[in-house]
Each structure stands twice: as structure tokens, then as C-alpha cells.
N, C-alpha and C positions, 0 to 999 in steps of 0.2 A: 868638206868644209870650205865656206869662201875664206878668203885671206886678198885681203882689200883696203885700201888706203879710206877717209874720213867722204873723200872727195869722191872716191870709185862707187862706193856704196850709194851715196847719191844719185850719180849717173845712172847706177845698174835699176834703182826703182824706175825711173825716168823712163827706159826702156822698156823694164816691166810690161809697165801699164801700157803703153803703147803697143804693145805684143799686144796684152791679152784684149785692147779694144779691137783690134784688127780681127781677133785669128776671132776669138766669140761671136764678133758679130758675123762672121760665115759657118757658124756650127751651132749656135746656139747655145746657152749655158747657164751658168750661173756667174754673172759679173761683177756684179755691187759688192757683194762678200768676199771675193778673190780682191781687188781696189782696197779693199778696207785692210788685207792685210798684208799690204807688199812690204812692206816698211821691217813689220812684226816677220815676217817670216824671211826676208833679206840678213834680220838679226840671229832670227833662232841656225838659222843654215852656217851662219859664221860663227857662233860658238860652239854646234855641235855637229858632230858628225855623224848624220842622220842613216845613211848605210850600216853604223855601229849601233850610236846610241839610239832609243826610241822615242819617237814623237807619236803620241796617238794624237788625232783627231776626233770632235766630237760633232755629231754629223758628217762632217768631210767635204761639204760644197765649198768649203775654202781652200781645196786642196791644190788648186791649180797652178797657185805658185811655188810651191813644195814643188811639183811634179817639175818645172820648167828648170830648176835649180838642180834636179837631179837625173839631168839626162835625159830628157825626155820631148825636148822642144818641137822635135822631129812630126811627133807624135801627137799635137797640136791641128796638124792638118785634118785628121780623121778623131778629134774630138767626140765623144760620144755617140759618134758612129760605129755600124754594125761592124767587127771586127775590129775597133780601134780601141784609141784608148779610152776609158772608162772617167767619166765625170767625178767620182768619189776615190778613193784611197784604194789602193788592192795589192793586196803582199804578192797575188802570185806574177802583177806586172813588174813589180820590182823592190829590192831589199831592201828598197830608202822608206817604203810603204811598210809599217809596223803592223798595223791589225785594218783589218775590210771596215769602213764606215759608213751610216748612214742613217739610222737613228739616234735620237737626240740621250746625253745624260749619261752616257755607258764608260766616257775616256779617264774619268780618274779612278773608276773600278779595275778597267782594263790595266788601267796604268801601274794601280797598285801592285797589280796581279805581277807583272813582269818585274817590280821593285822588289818582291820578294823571292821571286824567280832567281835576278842577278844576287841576292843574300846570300839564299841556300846553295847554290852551286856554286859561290866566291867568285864570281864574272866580275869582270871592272867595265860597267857603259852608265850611260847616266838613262832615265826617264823624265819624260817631260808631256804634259799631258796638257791638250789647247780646248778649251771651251768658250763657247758665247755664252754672251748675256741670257740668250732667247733658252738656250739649253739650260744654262744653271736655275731655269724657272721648271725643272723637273727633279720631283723627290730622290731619285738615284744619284744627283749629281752631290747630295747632302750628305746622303750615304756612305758616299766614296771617300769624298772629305772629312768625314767623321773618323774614317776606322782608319786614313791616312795621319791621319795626324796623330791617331793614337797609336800608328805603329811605329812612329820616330823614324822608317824607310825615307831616305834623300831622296826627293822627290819632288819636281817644281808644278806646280798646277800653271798656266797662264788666263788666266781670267778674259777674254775679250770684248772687253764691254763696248758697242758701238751703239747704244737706245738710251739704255736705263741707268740711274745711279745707282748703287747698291752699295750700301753701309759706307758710303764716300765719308772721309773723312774731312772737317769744316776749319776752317782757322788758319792763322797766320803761325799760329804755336803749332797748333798739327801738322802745316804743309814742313817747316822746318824740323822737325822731328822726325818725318818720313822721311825728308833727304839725309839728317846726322844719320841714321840706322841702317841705311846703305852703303853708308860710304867704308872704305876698308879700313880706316885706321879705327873709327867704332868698331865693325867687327871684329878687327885682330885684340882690340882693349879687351872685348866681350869676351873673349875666348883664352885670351891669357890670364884674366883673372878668376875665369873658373878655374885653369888647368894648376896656377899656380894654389887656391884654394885646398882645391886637391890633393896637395901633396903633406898638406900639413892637419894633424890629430885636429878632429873637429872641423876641418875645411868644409866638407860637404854640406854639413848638418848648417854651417855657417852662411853658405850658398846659397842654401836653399830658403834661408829666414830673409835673405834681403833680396832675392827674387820673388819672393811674396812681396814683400814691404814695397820693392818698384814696382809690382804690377798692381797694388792697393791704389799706389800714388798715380799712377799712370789712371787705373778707370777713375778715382776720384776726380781728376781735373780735366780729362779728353775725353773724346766722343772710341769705342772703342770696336773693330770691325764684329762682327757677324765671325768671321773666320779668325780672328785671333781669340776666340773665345773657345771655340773649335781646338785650338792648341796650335792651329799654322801659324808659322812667320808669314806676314803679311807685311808688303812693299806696293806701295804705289798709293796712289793712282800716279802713271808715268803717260805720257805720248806717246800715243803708239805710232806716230809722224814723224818721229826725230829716231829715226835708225842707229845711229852712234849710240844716244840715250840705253835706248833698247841693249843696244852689246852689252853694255857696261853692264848694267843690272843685270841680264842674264847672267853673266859672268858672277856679279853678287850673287845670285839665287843659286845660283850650280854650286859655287863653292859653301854656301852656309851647309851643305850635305844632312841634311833637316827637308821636313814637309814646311815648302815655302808655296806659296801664293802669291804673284805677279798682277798686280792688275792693272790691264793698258786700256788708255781710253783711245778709240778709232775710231772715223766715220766710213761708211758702207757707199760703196761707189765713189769714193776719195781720186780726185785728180778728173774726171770724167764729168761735166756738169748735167750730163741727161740722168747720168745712175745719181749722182750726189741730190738732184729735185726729184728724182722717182726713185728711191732704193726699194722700193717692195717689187716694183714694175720691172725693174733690171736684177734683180733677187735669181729667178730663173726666167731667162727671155728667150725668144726663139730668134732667129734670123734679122738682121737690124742695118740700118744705114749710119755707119759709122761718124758721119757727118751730124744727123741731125737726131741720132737716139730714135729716130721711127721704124715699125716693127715692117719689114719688106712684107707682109702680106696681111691683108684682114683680117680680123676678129670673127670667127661665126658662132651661132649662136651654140650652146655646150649644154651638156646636164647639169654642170654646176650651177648655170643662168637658170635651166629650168627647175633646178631646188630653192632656188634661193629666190625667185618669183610667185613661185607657190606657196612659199614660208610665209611670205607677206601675205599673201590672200586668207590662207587660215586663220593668220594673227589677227588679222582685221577682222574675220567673224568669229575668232575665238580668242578672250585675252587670258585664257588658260594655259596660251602654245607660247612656247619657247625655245629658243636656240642657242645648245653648247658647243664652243667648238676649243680645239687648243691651239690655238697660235696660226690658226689658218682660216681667218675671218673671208680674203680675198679667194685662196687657192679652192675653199667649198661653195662661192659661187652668193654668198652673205656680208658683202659691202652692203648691199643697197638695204637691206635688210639691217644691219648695224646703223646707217643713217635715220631709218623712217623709226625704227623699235629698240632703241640703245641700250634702254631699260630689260628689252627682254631677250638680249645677248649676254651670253655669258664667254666671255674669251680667257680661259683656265692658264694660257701657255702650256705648254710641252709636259702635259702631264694627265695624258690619258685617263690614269688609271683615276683618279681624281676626277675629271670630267664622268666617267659613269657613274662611278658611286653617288655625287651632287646629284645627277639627274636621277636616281635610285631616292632620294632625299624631297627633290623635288615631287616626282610621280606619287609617293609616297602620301604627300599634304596637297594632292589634287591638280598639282598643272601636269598640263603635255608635256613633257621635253622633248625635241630634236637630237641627239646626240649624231652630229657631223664632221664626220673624222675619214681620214683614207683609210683604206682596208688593210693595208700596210700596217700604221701606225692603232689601227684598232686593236691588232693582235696584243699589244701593252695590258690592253685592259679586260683581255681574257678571265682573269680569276673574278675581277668586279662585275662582271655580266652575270656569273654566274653565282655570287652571292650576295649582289645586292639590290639585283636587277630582278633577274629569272626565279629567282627561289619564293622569293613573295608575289610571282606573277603581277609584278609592278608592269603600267603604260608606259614603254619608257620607247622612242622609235628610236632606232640605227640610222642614219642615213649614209651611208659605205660609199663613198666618192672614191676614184680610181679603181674599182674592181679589173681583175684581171692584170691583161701586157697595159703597161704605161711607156712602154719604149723606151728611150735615153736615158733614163736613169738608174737602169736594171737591176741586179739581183734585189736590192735593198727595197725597192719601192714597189715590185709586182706585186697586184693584187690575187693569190694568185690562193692563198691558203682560205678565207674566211668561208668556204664554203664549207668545208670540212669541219671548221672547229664549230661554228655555228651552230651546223644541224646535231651536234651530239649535245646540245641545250634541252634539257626538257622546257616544251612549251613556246616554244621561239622558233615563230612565223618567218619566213625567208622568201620575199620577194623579188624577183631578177624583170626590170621591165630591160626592155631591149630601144626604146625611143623615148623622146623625152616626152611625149606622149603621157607613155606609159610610166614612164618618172611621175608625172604631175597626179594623173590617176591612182596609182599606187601609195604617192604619199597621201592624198585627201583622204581614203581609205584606213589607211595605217593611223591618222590622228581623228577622223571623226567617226569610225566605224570602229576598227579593232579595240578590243581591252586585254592587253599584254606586253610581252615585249615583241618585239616586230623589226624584220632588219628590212633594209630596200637595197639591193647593194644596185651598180650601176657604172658605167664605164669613163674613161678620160675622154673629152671630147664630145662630138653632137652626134645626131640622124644621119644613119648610114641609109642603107636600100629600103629597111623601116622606119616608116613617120606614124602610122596611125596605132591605136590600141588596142595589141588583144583583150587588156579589162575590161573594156569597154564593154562591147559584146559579151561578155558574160555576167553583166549585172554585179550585185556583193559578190565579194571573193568568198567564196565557203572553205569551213575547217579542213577541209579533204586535200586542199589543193586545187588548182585548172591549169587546163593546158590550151593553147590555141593550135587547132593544124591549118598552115598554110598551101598544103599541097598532100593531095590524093594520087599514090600512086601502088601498084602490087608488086614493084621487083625488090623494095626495101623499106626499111622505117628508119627515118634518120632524125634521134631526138636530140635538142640544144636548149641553151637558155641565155638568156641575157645577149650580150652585141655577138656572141658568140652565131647567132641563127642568122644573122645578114651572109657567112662565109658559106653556112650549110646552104643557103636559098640559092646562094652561088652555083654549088656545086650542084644540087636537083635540076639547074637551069644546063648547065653544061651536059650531065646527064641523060638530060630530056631528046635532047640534040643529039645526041647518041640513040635515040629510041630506048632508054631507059628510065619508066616513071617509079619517081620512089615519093613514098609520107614523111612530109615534112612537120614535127613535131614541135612547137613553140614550149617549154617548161615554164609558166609566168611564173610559179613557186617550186623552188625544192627543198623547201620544210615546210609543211609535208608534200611529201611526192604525190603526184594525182595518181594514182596507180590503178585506179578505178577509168578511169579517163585515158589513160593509156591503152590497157587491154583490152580497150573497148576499139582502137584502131588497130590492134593491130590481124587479129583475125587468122588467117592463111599465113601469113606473113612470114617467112623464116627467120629474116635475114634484121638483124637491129644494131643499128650503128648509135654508139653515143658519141655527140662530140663536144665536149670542153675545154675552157681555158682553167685550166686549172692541175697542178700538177697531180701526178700518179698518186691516189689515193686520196685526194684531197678534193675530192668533189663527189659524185654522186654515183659512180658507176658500177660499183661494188654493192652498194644496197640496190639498186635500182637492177642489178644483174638478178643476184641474188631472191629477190622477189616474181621475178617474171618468170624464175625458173620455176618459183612454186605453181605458176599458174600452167607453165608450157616446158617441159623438159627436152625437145625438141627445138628450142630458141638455137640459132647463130646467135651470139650477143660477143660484138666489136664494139672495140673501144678505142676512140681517140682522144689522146691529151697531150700535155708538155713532158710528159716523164718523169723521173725520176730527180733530175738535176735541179738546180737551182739556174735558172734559165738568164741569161748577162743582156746585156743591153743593145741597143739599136732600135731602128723604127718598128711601128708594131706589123708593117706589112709584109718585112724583111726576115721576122721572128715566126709570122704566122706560118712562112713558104720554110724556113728552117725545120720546124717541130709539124710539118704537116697538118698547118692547120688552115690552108688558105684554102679558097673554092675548090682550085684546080686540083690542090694533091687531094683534098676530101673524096672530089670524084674519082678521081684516080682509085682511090682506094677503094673504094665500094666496087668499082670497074673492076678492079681487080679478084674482090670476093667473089662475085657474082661470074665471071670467067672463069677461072678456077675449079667452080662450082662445076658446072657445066664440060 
């Protein structure tokens, strides 16, 4: 816990930020959001004691001031870098970190959870559970609130509102009301004249009649929150700017020992005037000139540009097509697209599962929908793909941005599952282009050819070694699947799919140079696998390498084994992936030489088999 004079606390923000412009702008980060709550979390650190008591995080990219307040400053240097410390919350770096974050809407579940945890086993720590704005616009975080408030568990929610207003309360009568309700000699009145009620025949019953009768009078004449209807104590709206403020109320909220509700108003990139004019832009930024907020290196062009390029082209000859995304208009590569077709954006907020079923709604009464989401965050809406999507064989596209490694923001964000749950969809096509290319062809296909559901999934970032497309050259995509092969060789078959086949083409090249030619296998679909088209190369062949990014069991290698056996019982069938683990964070080229996935160890390994052999 801090312990800090009126004047200290000031200072210590002051530095803060100064910190986190410095050290961010050589690591890359997420800035604006850390800014927005140096204040808010200067406060929560000096009322509680965060090694004891718990602070969940919701998302956690605000985490980085927590982390600096707890020992951690050190560790700053190697920021979301490969062995460092981690950009999001993580209990196993330290005790002050209460639960792993990084999906939106989960911290007053979480929160609950361990409020009832300290009940039952009679522990004394408090909980305290932090959300955005952007998050409380996901159904779980309602959820939480609900059954929080109906458990009567001590329990402080802190609301972070830094966008939107939400059930703000209006007036000069209201603003004064929410200060009398704060303050302690109202609450010690509040509380002595239940306890005193209490003790006397009838007290309760008596309580209870003119706690109705003020809260009749109360909605009669004020506007009344969202969550005090819910059952929370609700306080604020407060500044989340004035740190002292902040104490004091915490201090109110912890002691009401009741589900309270804090809500502080903040702005995002606060103190900083590059992040305070760009808060989406300094949200998460890469590498920057501390002086002037410019990013030290160019923009190139991404698959997000090429989804969100193409969006426009179809929209324009089809006013059928449409695009849903949750809260990540910019990060799926559909600003421009938001500008030109406003009308045929649907931006849901952090609430997945919502976004399909709508687009299940939509397909349903005849348009296209887009549904563009990270692969990450797609996982949410598992149950609604499959029954409100896939069961009526609704048109409905996937566009799966971030497939696979995404690098620096690790466990939370790899793309690294959707292959797997996908293909157990009955009827749900599975696209993997490897260029953006094949992005743009892929998707034209998926909205003016296919009638189904259809995923495209696709990687962070641009054209690697491949720029042209295998769809191309194969005319309509057929139910069966295709494959493109890049390279004819008899000592191996080496099959891939998506950005994953730039590492494999590496390693054939390395190979080669060795006097070793192997078949290089492109998978443009694996729902359904071409399996017709595979065993058509592979012939004599003993030896078959699969290699994806995708962890053990979560991709393709088991069915795809399993089938070739039926055709050759005599197969070698090797498999490379990420394994078992839940793979942490750093650059993706640093991750790909860790788990063996880069050119050089691919070859290696085939070198290996292929000696061995022999």
C-alpha cells in the first residue's frame, strides 16, 4: 500500500506518466489506457493492498500502472518482450496480479467468485473489480452485476468510464445528493439508524416500510442509475483526475461492506497531447518518437487493409453486404469502410456473441453479413455459430482477423484455437488464404459465390514470401476443398496452410541446398480437407510433414493423419505445431524459432527424419 501525503500523490502521477511515455514509446504498448488511469490507480494502491486484497482487471491493457506500483519497474525495460514482462495482468509474474486478463466483461464474475471464496473460508481481504466503459458494453458484465448485488458480498465494482455516459445522473439536486451519500456522517446516520431499529419489537418490519417509501420518493423526483436498480450502491460520477477525491471514496466504497459501484469519469491518453488527440491510435501503438507521438516506422499495407478494401468493392456492387464488428471498427482494417457505408456498419461493442446471432438475423431476411472479429475474441461466440448461424445453413461470412501467433500480446490474444472448433461445425467452409491476395479472392468468393456459413480466417500483418493466389488458378472453389503445391519434390511432402506455408517454402529452400527436394503442399481450405487432391501428390512418398500454427489438437493433423492412413498404411505422418501449452508472448519470429516453427528448425527436422531413416 502507498502511504503518501495530498502533495506526494500528485507528484507520484506526474512521474507516472512521464515513465510510461519514455519506457512505451521503446517497447510498444498500450498507452492512452494506462494515462487514463494513473490517478484511479495511484488511488486504488493506497487504499488497498493489492499483494492481499484483489483487484481483478477487465481486459488488463490498463494494467501497467498496477504493475509499476508493484515492483515491477525494473521490468519495464523488456516490456512485452520475448521473456519479459507481459503487457496484461499474470498471477504467475506476481501476487499483486489476482487473475490472467484479457478478454473483455469476465472481472465482476471473477470478482464475485473470490468474494464468496473470502465468505466461505472466513478470510478478511477486500475485492475490487475495475472495468471500462467499452467492456460494461458486454452481456457478462450485467450478469455479474446482477447476481453481485443479489449476493449482498462487500464488493466494489469501479466503473471506468473514459467515452460514454451511462445512466449519468442530471441536476443540481442529483449532483448534491451523490455528494450528501458519500460522505461518512450520512453513512454512519444510515447505519445507526438501522442498527438502532433493530433492537427494538417491530424495528425491522419498520425499516423496511420507510426504505421503500425513500426509495418511492427518490425514483419519483430523480433520474435513477441502471445499477441502483440492480440493487448496487451507486456513487459518483467522481473525477477520476483528482486522486485525493478518488481515496476518499474508495475508502467510502470499501467501508459500505455492500456491492458498491464507483463510477469515475477519465480521459484516455490524459497528460500526453498525441494520445489525448489520437486515443484509438495510442490504444495499442508500436514504437514512437516521444517528442512528436510519430510511429518510428511506416505503415505497410495488412490484411486488415485488404479486408476492409474489398468490403467496399462488394458493397458497391452488392447493397445486400454488410459489416459487423464489436468494438474494433479500426483494428479489422473497416474505418474506411465506416466512412463511405455507415449505414451498413454495425459496430455491436464487446459483445460477440450478439454480433453473430444479429448477423444469423440478418442472413436470415437476405443480406450478406461480414462478421469481423479476431480469432481470439470469436471463440465468445462459439455456441451462436452453431445455432443460429450453422444449423439453418444461414450465409453468414466469418472474417477471423489475427489468426494464429500475434506476438506481444500473448496467451490472451493467439489465434491459435479457431481451427479446431470451426471444423467440428457441420457445413462450415474454412478458408486459410496465406496473401492478401488471396484475402481479397477468398472473400469475393465467400459473399458472391458461397451459400452457407463460411469462415476466412487470416493473419496479423501483410505479404510475406507469398503475394500471388493459389484461388486464382483454381477457378470456383469446389465442396471438396483445394490445395495449391508450390514445390515438386520425392524426399518429402510438406503440407501447411495460411502465413504458416511462407516458414515451410523457407525450409524446402534450405532443404534444397542440401540436395534435398521435398512437395510443398499450400491447404487453401481445411473445412473440408482436399484429401482427394492431396493423395493425388503424394504417390511413393513416405515421409509427410504437417506443419501448423496451432496448438496440439487444435488444427488439423489428427483427422488429416487419420485419413491417409486409410489410404496408405505405410505413411511416416510427422507433425509440427505449438504443443500443448498455452504459448506467452513476444515477436512472432522469436516464438516461431521457440516452438519450432521457423524455416530453419522445419528443415532441420525433416533433415533429421530423413537421416535417421537411412
Amino acid at each position: 500500500m502507498l502511504s503518501l501525503t495530498e502533495d506526494e500523490c500528485l507528484a507520484l502521477c506526474r512521474e507516472i506518466r512521464a515513465f510510461l511515455i519514455n519506457h512505451v514509446s521503446k517497447t510498444g504498448g498500450h498507452l492512452a489506457s494506462n494515462l487514463g488511469v494513473v490517478e484511479l490507480t495511484v488511488a486504488i494502491e493506497t487504499v488497498y493492498d493489492t499483494q492481499k486484497d484483489r483487484l481483478v482487471f477487465d481486459v488488463g491493457h490498463q494494467s501497467y500502472v498496477h504493475k509499476l506500483l508493484t515492483g515491477r519497474q525494473a521490468d519495464f525495460e523488456h516490456l512485452r518482450q520475448f521473456g519479459g514482462m507481459a503487457g496484461f495482468p499474470k498471477p504467475s509474474e506476481s501476487d499483486a496480479d489476482a487473475f490472467v486478463a484479457g478478454h473483455a466483461s469476465s472481472s465482476v464474475s471473477i470478482a464475485l467468485g473470490m468474494a464468496h471464496a473470502r465468505t466461505l473460508q472466513k478470510d478478511d481481504y477486500d475485492v475490487v473489480a475495475l472495468i471500462g466503459d467499452g467492456a460494461a458494453t458486454g452481456g457478462m458484465a450485467y450478469e455479474g452485476m446482477n447476481n453481485a448485488a443479489d449476493s449482498k458480498e462487500p464488493l466494489v465494482i469501479i466503473l471506468n468510464d473514459n467515452e460514454m455516459s451511462i445512466d449519468r445522473n442530471v441536476g443540481g439536486l442529483s449532483k448534491h445528493l451523490s455528494r450528501l451519500r458519500t460522505k461518512q456522517r450520512y453513512l454512519g446516520m444510515k447505519e445507526s439508524y438501522k442498527n438502532t431499529l433493530s433492537k427494538i419489537p417491530g424495528g425491522k418490519a419498520f425499516y423496511t416500510a420507510t426504505s421503500r417509501l425513500k426509495g418511492w420518493v427518490k425514483r419519483s423526483l430523480l433520474p435513477v442509475t441502471m445499477f441502483e436498480t440492480m440493487g448496487l450502491s451507486y456513487l459518483g460520477p467522481v473525477d477520476g483526475h483528482d486522486v485525493n477525491e478518488l481515496i476518499r471514496l474508495l475508502r467510502v466504497a470499501r467501508d459500505m461492506k455492500s456491492p458498491v459501484l464507483l463510477h469515475v469519469i477519465t480521459q484516455k491518453g490524459r497528460g500526453y497531447l498525441p494520445a489525448e488527440e489520437r486515443p484509438s491510435k495510442f490504444h495499442g501503438i508500436g514504437k514512437f518518437d516521444p517528442n512528436t507521438g510519430e510511429m518510428l516506422s511506416g505503415k505497410s499495407y495488412t490484411f486488415s487493409d485488404a479486408f476492409g478494401d474489398t468490403m467496399m468493392d462488394l458493397t458497391e456492387e452488392d447493397a445486400r453486404v454488410c459489416a459487423i464488428t464489436a468494438a474494433m471498427p479500426g483494428g479489422t482494417g473497416l474505418l474506411k469502410y465506416k466512412a463511405n457505408y455507415p449505414e451498413h456498419l454495425f459496430d455491436v461493442g464487446i459483445a460477440e456473441e450478439h454480433a453473430v446471432s444479429m448477423a444469423g438475423g440478418l442472413a436470415k431476411q437476405g443480406m450478406i453479413p461480414v462478421v469481423a472479429l479476431y480469432s481470439t475474441f470469436l471463440q465468445r461466440g462459439y455456441d451462436q455459430i452453431l445455432q443460429d448461424v450453422a444449423m439453418l445453413k444461414l450465409h453468414v461470412v466469418f472474417a477471423i482477423d489475427r489468426a494464429g501467433l500475434v506476438g506481444e500480446d500473448g496467451e490472451t490474444h493467439h489465434g491459435v484455437f479457431d481451427v479446431g472448433f470451426l471444423r467440428q461445425i457441420p457445413g462450415m467452409m474454412v478458408l486459410c488464404p496465406a496473401s492478401c491476395r488471396e484475402l481479397s479472392d477468398a472473400l469475393h468468393w465467400a459473399v458472391k459465390t458461397h451459400n452457407g456459413p463460411v469462415a476466412i480466417r487470416y493473419p496479423r500483418g501483410g505479404d510475406d514470401l507469398l503475394t500471388e493466389s493459389g484461388f486464382t488458378s483454381h477457378g470456383q472453389i469446389g465442396t471438396d476443398g483445394l490445395l495449391y503445391r508450390h514445390r515438386k519434390g520425392e524426399h518429402a511432402v510438406l503440407i501447411s496452410y495460411g502465413s504458416m506455408t511462407n516458414q515451410v517454402l523457407r525450409s524446402a529452400q534450405i532443404l534444397s541446398d542440401k540436395g534435398i527436394e521435398v512437395t510443398v503442399l499450400q491447404l487453401l481450405t481445411v473445412a473440408p480437407l482436399p484429401m482427394k487432391d492431396i493423395v493425388g501428390h503424394l504417390k511413393d512418398c513416405r515421409h509427410v510433414f504437417v506443419v501448423e500454427e496451432a496448438c496440439t489438437g487444435s488444427g488439423i493433423a489428427d483427422a488429416l493423419h487419420n485419413r491417409l492412413l486409410d489410404y496408405n498404411k505405410d505413411i511416416r505422418f510427422h507433425t509440427m505445431d505449438l504443443g500443448r501449452e498455452f504459448v506467452s508472448h513476444g515477436s512472432i519470429a522469436q516464438l516461431y524459432r521457440q516452438h519450432g516453427l521457423d524455416g530453419e528448425s522445419i528443415a532441420n527436422a525433416v533433415l533429421e527424419v530423413l537421416q535417421n531413416e537411412n
